[in-house]
GULOZA-220693 format. One record per atom (N, C-alpha, C, O, CB): residue in three letters; x, y, z. Coordinates in Angstrom, 2 decimals. Each point is the difference from the previous one (the first is absolute). Glycine has a CB too. Layout:
<atoms>
+-----+---------+---------+---------+
! res !      xx !      yy !      zz !
+-----+---------+---------+---------+
! ALA !       X !       Y !       Z !
...
+-----+---------+---------+---------+
</atoms>
This chain:
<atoms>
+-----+---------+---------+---------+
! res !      xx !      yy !      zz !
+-----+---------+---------+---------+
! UNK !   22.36 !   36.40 !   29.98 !
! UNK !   -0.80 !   -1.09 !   -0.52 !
! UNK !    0.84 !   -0.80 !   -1.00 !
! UNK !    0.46 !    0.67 !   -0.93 !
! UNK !   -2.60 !    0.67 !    1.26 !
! UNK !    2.51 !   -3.07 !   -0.31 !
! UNK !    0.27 !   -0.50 !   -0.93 !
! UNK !   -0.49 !    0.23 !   -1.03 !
! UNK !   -0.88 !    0.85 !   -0.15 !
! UNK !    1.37 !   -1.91 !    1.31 !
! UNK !    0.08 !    0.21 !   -2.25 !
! UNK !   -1.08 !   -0.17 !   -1.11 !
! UNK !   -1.34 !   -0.78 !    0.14 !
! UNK !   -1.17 !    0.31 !   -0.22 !
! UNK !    3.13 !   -0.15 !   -0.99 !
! UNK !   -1.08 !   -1.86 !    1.88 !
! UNK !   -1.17 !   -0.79 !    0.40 !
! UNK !   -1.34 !    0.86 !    0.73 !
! UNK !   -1.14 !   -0.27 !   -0.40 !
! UNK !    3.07 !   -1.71 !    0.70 !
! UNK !   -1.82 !    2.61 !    0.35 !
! UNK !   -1.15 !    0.96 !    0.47 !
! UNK !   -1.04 !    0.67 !   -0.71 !
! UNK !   -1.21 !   -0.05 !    0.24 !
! UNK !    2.74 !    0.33 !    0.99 !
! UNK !   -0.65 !    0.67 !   -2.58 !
! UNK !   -0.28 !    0.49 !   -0.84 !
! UNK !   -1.05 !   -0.85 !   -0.86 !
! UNK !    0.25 !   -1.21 !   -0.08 !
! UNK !    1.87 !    2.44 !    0.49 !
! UNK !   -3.18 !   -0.80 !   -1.01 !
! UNK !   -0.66 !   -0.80 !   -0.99 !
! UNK !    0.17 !   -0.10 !   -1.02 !
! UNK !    0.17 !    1.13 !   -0.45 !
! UNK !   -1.23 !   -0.95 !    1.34 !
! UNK !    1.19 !   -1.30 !   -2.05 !
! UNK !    0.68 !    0.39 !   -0.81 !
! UNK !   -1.59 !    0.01 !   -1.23 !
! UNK !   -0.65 !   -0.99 !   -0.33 !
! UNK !    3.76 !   -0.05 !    1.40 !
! UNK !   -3.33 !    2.44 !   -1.49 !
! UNK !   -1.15 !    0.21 !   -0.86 !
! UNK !    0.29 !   -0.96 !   -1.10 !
! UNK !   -1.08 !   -0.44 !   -0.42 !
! UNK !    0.59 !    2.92 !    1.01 !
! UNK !    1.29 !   -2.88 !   -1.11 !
! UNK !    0.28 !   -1.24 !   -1.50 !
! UNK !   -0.23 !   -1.01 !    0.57 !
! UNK !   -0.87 !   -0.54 !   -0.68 !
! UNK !    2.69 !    1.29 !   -0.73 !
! UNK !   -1.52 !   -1.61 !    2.54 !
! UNK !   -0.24 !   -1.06 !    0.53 !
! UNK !   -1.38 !    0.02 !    0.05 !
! UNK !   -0.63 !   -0.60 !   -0.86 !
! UNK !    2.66 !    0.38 !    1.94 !
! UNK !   -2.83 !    1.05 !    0.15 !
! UNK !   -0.83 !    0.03 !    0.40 !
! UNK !   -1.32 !   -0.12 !   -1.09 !
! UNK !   -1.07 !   -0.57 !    0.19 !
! UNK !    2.62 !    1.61 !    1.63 !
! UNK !   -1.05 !   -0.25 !   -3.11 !
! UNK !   -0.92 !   -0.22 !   -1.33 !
! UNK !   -0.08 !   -1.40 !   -0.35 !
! UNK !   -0.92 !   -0.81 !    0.04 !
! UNK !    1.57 !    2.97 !   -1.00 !
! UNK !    0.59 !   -2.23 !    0.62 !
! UNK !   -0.17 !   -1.90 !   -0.13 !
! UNK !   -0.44 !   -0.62 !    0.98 !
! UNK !   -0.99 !   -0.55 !   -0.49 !
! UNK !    2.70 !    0.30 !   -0.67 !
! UNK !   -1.67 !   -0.03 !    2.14 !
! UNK !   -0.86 !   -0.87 !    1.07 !
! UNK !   -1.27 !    0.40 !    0.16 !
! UNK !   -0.76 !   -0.79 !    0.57 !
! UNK !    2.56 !    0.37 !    0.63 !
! UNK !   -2.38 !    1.87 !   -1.70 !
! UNK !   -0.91 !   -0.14 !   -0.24 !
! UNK !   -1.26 !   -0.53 !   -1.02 !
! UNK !   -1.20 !   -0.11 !    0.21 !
! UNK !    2.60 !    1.20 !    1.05 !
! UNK !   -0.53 !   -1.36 !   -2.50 !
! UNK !   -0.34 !   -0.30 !   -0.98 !
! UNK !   -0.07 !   -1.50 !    0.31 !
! UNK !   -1.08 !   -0.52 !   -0.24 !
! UNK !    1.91 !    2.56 !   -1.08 !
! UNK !    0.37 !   -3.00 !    1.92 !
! UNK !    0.25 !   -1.51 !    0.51 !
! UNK !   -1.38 !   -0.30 !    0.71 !
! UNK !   -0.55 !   -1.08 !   -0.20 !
! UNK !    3.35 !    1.19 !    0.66 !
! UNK !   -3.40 !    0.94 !    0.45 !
! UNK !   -0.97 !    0.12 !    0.94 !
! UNK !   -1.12 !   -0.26 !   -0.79 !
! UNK !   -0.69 !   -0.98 !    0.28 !
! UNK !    1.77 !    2.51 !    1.23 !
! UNK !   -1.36 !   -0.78 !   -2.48 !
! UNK !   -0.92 !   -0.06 !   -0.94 !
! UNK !   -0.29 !   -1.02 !   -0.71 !
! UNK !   -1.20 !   -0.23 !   -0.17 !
! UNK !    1.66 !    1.99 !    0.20 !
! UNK !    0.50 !   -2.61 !   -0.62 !
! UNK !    0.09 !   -1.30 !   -0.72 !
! UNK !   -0.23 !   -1.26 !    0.42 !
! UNK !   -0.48 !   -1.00 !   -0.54 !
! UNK !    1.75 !    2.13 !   -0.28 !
! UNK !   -0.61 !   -0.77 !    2.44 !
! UNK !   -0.78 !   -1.35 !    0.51 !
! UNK !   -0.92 !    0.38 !    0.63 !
! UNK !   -0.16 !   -0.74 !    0.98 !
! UNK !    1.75 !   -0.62 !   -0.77 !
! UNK !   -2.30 !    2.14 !   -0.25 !
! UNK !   -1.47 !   -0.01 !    0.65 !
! UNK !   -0.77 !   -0.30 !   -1.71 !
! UNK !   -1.04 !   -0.66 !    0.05 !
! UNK !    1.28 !    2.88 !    2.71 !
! UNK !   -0.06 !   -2.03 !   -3.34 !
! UNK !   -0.69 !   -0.28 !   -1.02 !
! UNK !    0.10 !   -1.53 !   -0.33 !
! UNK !   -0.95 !   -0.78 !   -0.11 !
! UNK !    1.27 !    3.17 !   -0.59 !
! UNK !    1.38 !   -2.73 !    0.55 !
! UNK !   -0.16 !   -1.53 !    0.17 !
! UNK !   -0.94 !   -0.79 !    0.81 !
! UNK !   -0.49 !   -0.91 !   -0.67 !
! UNK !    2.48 !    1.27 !    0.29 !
! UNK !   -2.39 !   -0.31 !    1.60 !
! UNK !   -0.36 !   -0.42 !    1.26 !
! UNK !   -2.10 !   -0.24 !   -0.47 !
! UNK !   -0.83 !   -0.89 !    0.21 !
! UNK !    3.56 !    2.67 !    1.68 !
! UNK !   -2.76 !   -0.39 !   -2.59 !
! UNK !   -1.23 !   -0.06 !   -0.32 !
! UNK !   -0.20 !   -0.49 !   -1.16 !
! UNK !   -1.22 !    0.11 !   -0.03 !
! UNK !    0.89 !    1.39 !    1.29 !
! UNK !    0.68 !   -2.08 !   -2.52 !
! UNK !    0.36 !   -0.63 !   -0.79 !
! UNK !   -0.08 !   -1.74 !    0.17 !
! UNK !   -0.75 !   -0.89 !   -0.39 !
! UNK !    1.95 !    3.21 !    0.07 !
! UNK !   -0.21 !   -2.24 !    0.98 !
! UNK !   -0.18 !   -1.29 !    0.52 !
! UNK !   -0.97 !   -0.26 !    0.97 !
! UNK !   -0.18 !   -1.21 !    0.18 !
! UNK !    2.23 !    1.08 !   -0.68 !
! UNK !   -2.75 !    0.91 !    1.21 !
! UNK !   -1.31 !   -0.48 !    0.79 !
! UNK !   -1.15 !   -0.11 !   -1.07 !
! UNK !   -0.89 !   -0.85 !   -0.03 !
! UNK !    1.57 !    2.08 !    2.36 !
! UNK !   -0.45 !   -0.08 !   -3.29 !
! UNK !   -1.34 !   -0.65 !   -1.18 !
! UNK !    0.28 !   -1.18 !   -1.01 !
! UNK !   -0.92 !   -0.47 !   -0.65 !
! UNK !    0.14 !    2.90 !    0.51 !
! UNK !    2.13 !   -2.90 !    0.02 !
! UNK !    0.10 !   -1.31 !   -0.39 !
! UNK !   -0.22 !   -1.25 !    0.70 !
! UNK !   -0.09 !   -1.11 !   -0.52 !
! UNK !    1.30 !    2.29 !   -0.54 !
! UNK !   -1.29 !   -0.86 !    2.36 !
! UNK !   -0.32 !   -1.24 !    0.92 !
! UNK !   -1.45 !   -0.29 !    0.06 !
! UNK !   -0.59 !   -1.06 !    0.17 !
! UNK !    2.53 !    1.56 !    1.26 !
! UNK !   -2.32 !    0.60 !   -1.61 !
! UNK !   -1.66 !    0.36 !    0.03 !
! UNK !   -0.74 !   -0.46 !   -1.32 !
! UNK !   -1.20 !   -0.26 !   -0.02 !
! UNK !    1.67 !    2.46 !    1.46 !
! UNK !    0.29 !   -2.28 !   -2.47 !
! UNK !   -0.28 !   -0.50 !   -1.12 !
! UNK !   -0.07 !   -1.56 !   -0.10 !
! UNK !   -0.92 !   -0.76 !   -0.31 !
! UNK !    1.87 !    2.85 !   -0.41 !
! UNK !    0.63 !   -2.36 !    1.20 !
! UNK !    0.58 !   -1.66 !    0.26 !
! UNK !   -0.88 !   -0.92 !    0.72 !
! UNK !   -0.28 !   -1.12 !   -0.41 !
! UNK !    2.52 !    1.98 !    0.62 !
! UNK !   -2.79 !   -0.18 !    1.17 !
! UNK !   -0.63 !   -0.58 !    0.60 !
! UNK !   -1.42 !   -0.21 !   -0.54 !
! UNK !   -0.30 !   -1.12 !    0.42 !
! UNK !    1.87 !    1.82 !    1.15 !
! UNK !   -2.47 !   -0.29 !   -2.18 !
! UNK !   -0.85 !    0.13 !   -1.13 !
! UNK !    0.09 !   -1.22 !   -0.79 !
! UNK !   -0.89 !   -0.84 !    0.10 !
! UNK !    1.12 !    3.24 !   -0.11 !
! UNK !    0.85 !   -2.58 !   -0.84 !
! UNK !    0.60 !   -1.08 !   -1.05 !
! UNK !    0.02 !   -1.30 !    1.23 !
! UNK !   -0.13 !   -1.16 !   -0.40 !
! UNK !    2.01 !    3.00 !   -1.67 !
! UNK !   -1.73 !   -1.61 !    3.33 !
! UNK !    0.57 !   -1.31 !    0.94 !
! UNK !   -1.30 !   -1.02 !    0.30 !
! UNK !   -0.21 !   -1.20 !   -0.10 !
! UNK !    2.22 !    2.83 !    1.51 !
! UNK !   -2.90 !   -0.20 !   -0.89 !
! UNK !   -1.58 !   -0.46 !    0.21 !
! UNK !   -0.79 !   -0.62 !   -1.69 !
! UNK !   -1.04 !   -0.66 !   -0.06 !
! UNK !    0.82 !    3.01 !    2.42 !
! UNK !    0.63 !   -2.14 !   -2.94 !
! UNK !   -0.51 !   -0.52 !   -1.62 !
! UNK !    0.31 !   -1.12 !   -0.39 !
! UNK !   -0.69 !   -0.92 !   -0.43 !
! UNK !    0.87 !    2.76 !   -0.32 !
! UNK !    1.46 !   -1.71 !    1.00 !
! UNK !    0.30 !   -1.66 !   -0.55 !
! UNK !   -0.01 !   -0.85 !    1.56 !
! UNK !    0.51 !   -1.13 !   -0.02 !
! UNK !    1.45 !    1.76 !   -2.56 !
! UNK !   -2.60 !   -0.03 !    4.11 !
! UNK !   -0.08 !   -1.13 !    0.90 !
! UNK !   -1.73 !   -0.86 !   -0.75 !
! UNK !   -0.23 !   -1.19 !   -0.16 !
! UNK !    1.91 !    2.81 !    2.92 !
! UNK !   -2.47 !   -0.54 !   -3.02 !
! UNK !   -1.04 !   -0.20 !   -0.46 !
! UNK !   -0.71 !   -0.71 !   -1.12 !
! UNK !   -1.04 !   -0.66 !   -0.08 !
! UNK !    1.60 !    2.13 !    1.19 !
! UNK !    0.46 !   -1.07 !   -2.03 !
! UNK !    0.27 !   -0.71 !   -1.23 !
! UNK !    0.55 !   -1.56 !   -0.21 !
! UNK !    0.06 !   -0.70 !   -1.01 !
! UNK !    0.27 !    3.06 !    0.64 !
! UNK !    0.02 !   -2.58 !    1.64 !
! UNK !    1.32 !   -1.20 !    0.28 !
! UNK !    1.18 !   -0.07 !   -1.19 !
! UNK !    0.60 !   -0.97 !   -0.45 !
! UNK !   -2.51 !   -0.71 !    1.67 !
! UNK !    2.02 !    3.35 !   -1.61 !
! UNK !    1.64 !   -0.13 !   -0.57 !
! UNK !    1.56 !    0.25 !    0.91 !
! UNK !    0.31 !    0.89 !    0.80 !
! UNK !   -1.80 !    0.04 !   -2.90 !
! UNK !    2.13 !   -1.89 !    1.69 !
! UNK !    1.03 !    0.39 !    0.84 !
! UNK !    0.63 !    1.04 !    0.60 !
! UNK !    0.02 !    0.94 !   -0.79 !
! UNK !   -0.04 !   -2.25 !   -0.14 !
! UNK !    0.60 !    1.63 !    2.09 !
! UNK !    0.49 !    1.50 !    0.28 !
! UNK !    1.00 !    0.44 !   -0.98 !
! UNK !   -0.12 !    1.14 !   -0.44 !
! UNK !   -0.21 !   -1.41 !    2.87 !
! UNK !    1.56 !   -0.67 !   -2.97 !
! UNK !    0.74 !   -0.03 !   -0.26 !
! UNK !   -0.15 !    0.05 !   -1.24 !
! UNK !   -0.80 !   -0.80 !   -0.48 !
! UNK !    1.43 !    0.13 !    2.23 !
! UNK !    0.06 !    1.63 !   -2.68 !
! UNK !   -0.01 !    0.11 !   -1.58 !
! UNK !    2.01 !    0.21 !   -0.81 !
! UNK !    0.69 !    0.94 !   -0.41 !
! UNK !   -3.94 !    0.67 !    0.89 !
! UNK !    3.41 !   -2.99 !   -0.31 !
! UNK !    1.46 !    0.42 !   -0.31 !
! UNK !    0.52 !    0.26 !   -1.55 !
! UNK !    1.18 !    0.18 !   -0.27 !
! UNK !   -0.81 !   -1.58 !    2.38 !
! UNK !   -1.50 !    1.39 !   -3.15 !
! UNK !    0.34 !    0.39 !   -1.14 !
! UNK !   -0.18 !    1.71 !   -0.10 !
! UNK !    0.62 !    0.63 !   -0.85 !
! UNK !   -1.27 !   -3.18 !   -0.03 !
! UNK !   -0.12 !    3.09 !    1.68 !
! UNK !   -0.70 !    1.42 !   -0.16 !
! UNK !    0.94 !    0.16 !    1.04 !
! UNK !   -0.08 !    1.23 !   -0.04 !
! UNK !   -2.66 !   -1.02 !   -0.81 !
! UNK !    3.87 !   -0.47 !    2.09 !
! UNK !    0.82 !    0.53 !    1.18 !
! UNK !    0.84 !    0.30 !   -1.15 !
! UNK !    0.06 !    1.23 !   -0.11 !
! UNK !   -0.32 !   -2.52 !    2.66 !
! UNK !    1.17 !    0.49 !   -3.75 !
! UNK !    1.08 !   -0.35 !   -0.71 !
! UNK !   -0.44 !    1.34 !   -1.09 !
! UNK !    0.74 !    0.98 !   -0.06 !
! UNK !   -0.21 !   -4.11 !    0.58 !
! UNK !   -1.69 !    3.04 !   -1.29 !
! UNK !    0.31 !    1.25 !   -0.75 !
! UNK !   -0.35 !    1.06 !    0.55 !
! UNK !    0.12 !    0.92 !   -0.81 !
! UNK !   -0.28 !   -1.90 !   -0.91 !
! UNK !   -0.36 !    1.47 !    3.08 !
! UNK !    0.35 !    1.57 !    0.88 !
! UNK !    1.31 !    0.04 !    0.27 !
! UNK !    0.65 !    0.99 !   -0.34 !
! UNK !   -2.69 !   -0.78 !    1.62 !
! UNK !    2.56 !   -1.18 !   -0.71 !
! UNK !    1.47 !    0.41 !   -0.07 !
! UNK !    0.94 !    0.28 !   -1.16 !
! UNK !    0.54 !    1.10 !   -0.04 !
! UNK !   -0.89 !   -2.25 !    1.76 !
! UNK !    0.54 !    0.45 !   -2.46 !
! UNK !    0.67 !    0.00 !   -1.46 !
! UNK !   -0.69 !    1.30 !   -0.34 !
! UNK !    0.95 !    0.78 !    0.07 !
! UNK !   -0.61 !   -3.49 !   -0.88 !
! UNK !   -1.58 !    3.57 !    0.42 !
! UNK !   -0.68 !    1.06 !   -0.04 !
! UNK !    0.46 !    1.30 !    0.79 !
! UNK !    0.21 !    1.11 !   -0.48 !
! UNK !   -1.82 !   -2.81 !    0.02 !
! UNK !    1.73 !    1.24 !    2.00 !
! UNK !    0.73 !    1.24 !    0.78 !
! UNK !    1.75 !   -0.11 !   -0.01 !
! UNK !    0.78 !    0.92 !    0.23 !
! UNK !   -3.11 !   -0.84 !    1.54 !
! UNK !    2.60 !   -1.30 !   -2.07 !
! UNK !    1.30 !    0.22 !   -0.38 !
! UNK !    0.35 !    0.68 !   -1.07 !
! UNK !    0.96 !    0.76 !    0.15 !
! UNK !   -0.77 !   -2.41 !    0.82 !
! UNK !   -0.86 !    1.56 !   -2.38 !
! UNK !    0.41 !    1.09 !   -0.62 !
! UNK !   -0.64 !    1.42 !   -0.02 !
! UNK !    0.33 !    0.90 !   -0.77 !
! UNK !    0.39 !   -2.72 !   -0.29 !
! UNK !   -1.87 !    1.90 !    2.21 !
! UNK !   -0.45 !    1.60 !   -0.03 !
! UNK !    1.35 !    0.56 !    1.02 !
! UNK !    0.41 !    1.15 !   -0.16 !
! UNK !   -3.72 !   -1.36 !   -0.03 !
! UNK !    3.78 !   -0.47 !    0.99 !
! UNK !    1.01 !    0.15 !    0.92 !
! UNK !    1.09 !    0.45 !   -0.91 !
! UNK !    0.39 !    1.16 !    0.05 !
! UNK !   -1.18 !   -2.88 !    1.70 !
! UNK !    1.28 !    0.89 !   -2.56 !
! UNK !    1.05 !    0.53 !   -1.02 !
! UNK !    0.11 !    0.88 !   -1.06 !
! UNK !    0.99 !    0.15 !   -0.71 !
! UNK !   -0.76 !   -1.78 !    1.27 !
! UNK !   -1.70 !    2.42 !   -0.65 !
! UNK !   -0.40 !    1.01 !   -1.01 !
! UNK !    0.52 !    0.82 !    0.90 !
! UNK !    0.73 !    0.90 !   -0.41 !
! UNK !   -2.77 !   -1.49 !   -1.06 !
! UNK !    1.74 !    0.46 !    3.14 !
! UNK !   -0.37 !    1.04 !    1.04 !
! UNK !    1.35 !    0.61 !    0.47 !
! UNK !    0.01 !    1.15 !    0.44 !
! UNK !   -2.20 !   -2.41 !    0.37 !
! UNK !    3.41 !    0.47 !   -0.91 !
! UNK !    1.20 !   -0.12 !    0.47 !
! UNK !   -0.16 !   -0.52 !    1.13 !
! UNK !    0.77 !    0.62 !    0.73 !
! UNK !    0.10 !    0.96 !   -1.83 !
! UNK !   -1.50 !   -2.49 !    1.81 !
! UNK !    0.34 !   -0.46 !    0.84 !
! UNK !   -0.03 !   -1.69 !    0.02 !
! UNK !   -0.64 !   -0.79 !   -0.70 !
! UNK !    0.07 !    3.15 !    1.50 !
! UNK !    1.59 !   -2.57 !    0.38 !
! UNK !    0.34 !   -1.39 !    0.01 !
! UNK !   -1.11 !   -1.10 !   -0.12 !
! UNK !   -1.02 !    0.10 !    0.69 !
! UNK !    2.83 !    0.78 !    0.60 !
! UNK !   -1.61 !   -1.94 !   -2.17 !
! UNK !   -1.04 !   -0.71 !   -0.44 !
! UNK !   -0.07 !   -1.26 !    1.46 !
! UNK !   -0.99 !   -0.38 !    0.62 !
! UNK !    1.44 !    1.02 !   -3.85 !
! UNK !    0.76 !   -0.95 !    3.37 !
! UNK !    0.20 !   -0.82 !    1.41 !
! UNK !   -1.31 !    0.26 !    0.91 !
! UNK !   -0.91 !   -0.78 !    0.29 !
! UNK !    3.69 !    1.09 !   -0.31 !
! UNK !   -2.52 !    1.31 !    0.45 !
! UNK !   -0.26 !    0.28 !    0.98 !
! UNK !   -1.55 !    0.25 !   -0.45 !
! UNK !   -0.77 !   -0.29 !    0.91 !
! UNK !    3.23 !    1.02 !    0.12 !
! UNK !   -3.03 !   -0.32 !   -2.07 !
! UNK !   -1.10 !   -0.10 !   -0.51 !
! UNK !   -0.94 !   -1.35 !    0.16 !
! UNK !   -1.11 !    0.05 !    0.52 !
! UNK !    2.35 !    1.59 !   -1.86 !
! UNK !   -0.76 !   -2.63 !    0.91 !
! UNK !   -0.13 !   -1.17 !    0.63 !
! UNK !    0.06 !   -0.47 !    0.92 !
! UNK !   -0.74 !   -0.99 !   -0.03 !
! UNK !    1.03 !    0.96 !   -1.10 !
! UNK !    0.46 !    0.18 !    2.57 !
! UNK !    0.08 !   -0.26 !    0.62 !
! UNK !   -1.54 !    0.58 !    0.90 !
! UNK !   -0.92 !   -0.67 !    0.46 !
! UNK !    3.67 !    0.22 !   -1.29 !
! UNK !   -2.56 !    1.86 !    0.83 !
! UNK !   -1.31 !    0.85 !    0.45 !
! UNK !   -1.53 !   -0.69 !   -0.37 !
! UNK !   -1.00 !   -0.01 !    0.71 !
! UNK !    2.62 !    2.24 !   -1.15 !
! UNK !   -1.41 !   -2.88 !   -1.18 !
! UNK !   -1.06 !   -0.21 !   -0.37 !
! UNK !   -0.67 !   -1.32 !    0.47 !
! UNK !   -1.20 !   -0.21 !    0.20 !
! UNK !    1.98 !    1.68 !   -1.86 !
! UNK !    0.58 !   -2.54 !    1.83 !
! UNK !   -0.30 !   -1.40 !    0.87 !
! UNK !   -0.65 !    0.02 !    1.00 !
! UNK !   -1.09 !   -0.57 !    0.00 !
! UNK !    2.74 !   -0.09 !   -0.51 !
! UNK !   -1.09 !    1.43 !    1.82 !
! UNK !   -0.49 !    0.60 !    1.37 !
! UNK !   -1.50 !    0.04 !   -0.46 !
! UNK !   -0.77 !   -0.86 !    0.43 !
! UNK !    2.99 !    2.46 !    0.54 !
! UNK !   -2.73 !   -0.45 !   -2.00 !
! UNK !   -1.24 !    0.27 !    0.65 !
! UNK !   -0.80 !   -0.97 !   -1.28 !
! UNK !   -1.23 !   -0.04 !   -0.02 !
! UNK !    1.59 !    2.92 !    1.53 !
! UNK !    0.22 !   -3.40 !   -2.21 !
! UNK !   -0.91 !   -1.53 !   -0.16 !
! UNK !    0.25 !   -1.03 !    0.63 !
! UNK !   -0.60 !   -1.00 !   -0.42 !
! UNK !    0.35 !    1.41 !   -1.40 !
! UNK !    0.93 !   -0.55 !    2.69 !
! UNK !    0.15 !   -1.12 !    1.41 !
! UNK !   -1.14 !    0.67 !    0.99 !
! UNK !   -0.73 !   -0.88 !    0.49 !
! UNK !    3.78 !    0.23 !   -0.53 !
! UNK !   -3.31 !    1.69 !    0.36 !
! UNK !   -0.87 !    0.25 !    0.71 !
! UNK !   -1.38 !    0.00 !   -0.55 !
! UNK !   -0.84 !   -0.64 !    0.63 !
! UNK !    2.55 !    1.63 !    0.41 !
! UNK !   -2.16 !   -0.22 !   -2.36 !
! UNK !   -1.08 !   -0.62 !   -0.65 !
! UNK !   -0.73 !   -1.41 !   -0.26 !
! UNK !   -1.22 !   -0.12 !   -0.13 !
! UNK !    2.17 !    1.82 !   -0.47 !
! UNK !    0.11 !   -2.86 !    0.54 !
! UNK !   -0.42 !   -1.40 !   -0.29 !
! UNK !   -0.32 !   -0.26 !    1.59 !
! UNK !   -0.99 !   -0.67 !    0.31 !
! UNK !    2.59 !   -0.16 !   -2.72 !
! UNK !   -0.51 !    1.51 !    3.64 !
! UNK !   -0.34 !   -0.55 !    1.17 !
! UNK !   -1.61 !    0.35 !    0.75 !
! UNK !   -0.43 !   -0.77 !    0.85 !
! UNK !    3.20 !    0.87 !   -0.76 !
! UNK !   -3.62 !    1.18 !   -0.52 !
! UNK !   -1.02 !    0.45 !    0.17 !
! UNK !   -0.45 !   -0.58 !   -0.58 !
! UNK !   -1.10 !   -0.14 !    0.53 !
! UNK !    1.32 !    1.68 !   -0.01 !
! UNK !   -0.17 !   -2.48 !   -1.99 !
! UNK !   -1.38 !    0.03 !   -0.75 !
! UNK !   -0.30 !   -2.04 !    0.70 !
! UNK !   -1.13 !   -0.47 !    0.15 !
! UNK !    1.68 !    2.94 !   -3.31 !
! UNK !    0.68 !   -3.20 !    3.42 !
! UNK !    0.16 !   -0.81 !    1.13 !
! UNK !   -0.73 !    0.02 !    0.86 !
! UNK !   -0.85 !   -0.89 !    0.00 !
! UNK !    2.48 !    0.96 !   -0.34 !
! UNK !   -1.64 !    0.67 !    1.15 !
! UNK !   -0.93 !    0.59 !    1.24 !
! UNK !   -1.79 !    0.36 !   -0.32 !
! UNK !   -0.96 !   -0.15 !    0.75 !
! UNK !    3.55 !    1.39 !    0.03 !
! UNK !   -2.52 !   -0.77 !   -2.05 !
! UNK !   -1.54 !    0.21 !   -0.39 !
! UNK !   -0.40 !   -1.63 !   -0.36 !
! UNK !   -1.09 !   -0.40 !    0.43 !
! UNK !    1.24 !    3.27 !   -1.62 !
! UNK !    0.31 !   -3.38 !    0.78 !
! UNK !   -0.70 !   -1.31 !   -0.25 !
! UNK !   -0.10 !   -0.86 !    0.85 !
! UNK !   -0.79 !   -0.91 !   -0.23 !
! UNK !    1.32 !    1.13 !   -1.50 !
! UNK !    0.25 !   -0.22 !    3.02 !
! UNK !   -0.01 !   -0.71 !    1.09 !
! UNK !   -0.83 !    0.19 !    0.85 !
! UNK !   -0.20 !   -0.76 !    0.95 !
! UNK !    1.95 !    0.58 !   -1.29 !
! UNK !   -2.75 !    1.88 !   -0.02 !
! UNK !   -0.89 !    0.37 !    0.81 !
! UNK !   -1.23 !   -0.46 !   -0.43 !
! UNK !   -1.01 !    0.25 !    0.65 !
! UNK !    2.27 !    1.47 !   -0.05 !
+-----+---------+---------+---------+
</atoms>
């Protein structure tokens, strides 16, 4: 038997733990959408805009430095965080059009 064959119990811990994190991510982010979408139907209702670019500017500046307490890259913190407020403004779009 190679090694590749072999399992490697240290790996296998960590990927299980990787396993764990993003399933938790996954559900996390389904109860934030679930929330978002909530806020989308309010301000379609409300006739406030989808779009909130003073409150987008301080979550980011905010997770950029929880990111940098966290050790991790603030870029990429931001970047993650754009994505899923590009998709939030694009749903709450869609609620008011309905």
């Amino acid at each position: 038997m190679t090694n590749a064959q072999v399992p490697d119990p240290v790996l296998a811990g960590y990927r299980k733990s990787i396993d764990n994190i993003d399933a938790a991510l996954i559900h996390i982010l389904a109860e934030r959408f679930r929330i978002t979408q909530a806020v989308g139907e309010y301000k379609a209702k409300t006739a406030l805009p989808p779009a909130d670019p003073g409150r987008e500017q301080e979550q980011i500046a905010r997770l950029r430095r929880l990111a940098e307490e966290s050790e991790l890259d603030p870029e990429f913190s931001e970047k993650f965080l754009r994505f899923i407020i590009d998709e939030v403004i694009r749903h709450h779009e869609r609620a008011r059009e309905e």
